[in-house]
ChimeraX commands (.cxc) that place a marker at each C-alpha (Angstrom):
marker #1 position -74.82,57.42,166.10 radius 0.5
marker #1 position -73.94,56.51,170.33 radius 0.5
marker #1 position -72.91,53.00,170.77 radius 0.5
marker #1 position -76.23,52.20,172.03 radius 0.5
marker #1 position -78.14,53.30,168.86 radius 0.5
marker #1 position -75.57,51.35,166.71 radius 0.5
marker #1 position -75.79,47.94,168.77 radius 0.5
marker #1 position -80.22,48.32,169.19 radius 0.5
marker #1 position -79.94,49.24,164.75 radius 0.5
marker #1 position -77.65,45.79,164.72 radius 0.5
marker #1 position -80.06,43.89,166.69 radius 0.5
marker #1 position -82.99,44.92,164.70 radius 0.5
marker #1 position -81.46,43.69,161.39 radius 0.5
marker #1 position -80.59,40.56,163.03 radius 0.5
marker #1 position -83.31,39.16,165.21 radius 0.5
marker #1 position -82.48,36.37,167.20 radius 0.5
marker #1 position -84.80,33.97,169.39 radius 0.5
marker #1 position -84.20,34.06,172.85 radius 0.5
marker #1 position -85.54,30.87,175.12 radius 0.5
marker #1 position -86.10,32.26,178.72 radius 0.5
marker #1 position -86.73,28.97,180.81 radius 0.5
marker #1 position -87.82,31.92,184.38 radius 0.5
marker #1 position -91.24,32.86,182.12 radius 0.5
marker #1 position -92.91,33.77,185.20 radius 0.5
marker #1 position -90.05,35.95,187.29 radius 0.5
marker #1 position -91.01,39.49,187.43 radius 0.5
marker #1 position -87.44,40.86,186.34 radius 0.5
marker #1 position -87.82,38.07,183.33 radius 0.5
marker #1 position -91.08,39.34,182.49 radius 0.5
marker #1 position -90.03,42.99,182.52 radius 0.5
marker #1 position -87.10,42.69,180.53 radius 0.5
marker #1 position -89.04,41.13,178.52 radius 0.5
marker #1 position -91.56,43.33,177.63 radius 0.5
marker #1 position -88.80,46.14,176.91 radius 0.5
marker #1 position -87.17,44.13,174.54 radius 0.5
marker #1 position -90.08,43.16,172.58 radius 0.5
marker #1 position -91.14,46.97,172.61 radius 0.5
marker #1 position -87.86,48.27,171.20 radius 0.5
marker #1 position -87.78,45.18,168.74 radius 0.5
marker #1 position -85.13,43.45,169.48 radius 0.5
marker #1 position -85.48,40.08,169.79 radius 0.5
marker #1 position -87.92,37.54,169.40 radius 0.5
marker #1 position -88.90,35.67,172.90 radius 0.5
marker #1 position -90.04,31.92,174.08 radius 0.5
marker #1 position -91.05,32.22,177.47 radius 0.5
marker #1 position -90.86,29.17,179.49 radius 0.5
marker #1 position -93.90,28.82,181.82 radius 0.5
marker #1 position -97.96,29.01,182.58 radius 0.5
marker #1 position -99.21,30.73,179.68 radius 0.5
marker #1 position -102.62,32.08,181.80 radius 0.5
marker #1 position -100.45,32.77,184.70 radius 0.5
marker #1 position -97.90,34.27,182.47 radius 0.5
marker #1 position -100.14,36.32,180.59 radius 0.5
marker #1 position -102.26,37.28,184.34 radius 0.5
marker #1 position -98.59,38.90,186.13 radius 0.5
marker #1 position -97.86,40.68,182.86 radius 0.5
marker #1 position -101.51,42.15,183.12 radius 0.5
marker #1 position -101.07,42.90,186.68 radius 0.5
marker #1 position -97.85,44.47,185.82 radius 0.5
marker #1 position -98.59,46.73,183.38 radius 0.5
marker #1 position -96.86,44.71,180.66 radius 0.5
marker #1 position -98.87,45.13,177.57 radius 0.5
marker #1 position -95.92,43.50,175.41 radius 0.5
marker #1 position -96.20,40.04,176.95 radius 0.5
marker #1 position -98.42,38.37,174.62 radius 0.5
marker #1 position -96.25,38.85,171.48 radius 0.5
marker #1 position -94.05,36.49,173.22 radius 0.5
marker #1 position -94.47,32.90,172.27 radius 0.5
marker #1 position -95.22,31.32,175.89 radius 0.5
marker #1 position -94.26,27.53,176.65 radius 0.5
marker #1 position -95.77,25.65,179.15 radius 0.5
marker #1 position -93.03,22.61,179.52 radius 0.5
marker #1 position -95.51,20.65,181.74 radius 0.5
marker #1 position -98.37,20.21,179.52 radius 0.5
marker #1 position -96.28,20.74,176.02 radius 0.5
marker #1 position -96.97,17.67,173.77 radius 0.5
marker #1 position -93.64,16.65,173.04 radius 0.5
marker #1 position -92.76,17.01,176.34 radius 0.5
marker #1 position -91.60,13.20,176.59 radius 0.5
marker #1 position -89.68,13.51,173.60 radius 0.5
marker #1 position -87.54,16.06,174.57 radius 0.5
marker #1 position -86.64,14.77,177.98 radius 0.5
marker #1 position -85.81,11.36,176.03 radius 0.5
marker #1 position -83.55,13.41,174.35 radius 0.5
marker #1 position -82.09,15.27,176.78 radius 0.5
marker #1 position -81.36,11.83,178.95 radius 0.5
marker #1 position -79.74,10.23,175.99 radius 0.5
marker #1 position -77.48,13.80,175.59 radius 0.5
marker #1 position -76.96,13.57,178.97 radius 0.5
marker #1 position -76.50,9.68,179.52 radius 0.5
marker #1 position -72.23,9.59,178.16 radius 0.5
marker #1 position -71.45,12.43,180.89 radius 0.5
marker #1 position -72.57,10.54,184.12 radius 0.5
marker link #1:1,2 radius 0.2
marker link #1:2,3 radius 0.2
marker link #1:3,4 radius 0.2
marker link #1:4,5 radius 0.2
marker link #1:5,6 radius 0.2
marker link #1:6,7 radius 0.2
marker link #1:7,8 radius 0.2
marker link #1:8,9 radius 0.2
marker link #1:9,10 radius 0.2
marker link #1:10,11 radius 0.2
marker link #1:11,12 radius 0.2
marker link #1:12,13 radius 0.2
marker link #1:13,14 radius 0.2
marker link #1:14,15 radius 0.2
marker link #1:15,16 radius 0.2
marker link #1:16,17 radius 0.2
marker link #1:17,18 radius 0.2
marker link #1:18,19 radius 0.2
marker link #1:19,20 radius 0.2
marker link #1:20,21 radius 0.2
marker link #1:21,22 radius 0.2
marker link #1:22,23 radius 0.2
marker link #1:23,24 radius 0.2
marker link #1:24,25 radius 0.2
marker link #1:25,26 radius 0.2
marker link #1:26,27 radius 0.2
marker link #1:27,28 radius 0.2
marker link #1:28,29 radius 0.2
marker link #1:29,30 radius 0.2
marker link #1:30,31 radius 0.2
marker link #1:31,32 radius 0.2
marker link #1:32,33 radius 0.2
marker link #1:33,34 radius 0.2
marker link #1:34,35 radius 0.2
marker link #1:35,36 radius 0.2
marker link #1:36,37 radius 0.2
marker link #1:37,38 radius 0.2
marker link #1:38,39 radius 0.2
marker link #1:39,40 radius 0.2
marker link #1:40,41 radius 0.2
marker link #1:41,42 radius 0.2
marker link #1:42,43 radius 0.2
marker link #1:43,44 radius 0.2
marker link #1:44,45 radius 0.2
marker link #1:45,46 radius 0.2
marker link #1:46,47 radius 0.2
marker link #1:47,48 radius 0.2
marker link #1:48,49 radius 0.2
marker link #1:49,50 radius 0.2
marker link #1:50,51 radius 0.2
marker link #1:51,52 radius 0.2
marker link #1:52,53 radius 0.2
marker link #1:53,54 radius 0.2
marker link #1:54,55 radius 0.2
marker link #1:55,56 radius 0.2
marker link #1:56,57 radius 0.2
marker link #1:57,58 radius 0.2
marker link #1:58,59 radius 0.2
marker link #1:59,60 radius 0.2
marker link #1:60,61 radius 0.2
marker link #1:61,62 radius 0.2
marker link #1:62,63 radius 0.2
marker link #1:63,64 radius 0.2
marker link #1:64,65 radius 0.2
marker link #1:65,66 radius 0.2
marker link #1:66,67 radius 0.2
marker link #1:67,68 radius 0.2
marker link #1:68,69 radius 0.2
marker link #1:69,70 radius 0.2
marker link #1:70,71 radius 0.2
marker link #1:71,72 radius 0.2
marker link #1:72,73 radius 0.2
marker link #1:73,74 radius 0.2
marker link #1:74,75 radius 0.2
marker link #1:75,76 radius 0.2
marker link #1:76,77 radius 0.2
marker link #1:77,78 radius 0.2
marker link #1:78,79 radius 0.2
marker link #1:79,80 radius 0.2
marker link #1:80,81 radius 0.2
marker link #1:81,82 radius 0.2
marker link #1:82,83 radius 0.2
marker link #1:83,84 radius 0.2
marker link #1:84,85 radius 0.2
marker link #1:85,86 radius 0.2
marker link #1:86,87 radius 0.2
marker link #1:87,88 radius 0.2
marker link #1:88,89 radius 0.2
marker link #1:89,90 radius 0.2
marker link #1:90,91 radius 0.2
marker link #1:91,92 radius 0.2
marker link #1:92,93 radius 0.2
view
């Protein structure tokens, strides 16, 4: 087995969840359709789900909507998190 084969049969036993916050890049969108057709990872997409979901259609990218797409603007805890995220963030200013 190439080094290739041994690090894609690694990543397949151990699946990890990758948060891509440029959901609606092309490059982002076709690397992530080839990693969710070879398996391995599992994929948050950060974006416009129907605009999401429309480029990967125009593309080609039949993978897409096994993603699990995040819209951040309408997302109900939206508020919550950025409360968070200030209060991480407030000690560092």
């Amino acid at each position: 087995m190439g080094l290739m084969e041994n690090i894609r049969s690694n990543t397949k036993k151990n699946l990890k969840r990758i948060v891509l916050a440029e959901g609606m890049e092309e490059r982002t969108l076709m690397a992530t359709d080839h990693i969710l057709q070879e398996g391995l990872a599992k994929i948050i997409l950060l974006g416009n789900n129907e605009e999401i979901l429309k480029k990967a259609k125009d593309w080609n990218l039949i993978n897409i909507p096994k993603a699990t797409i995040i819209d951040p603007v309408n997302h109900e805890k939206k508020d919550y998190y950025a409360d968070l995220l200030f209060d991480l963030r407030k000690s560092k200013a």
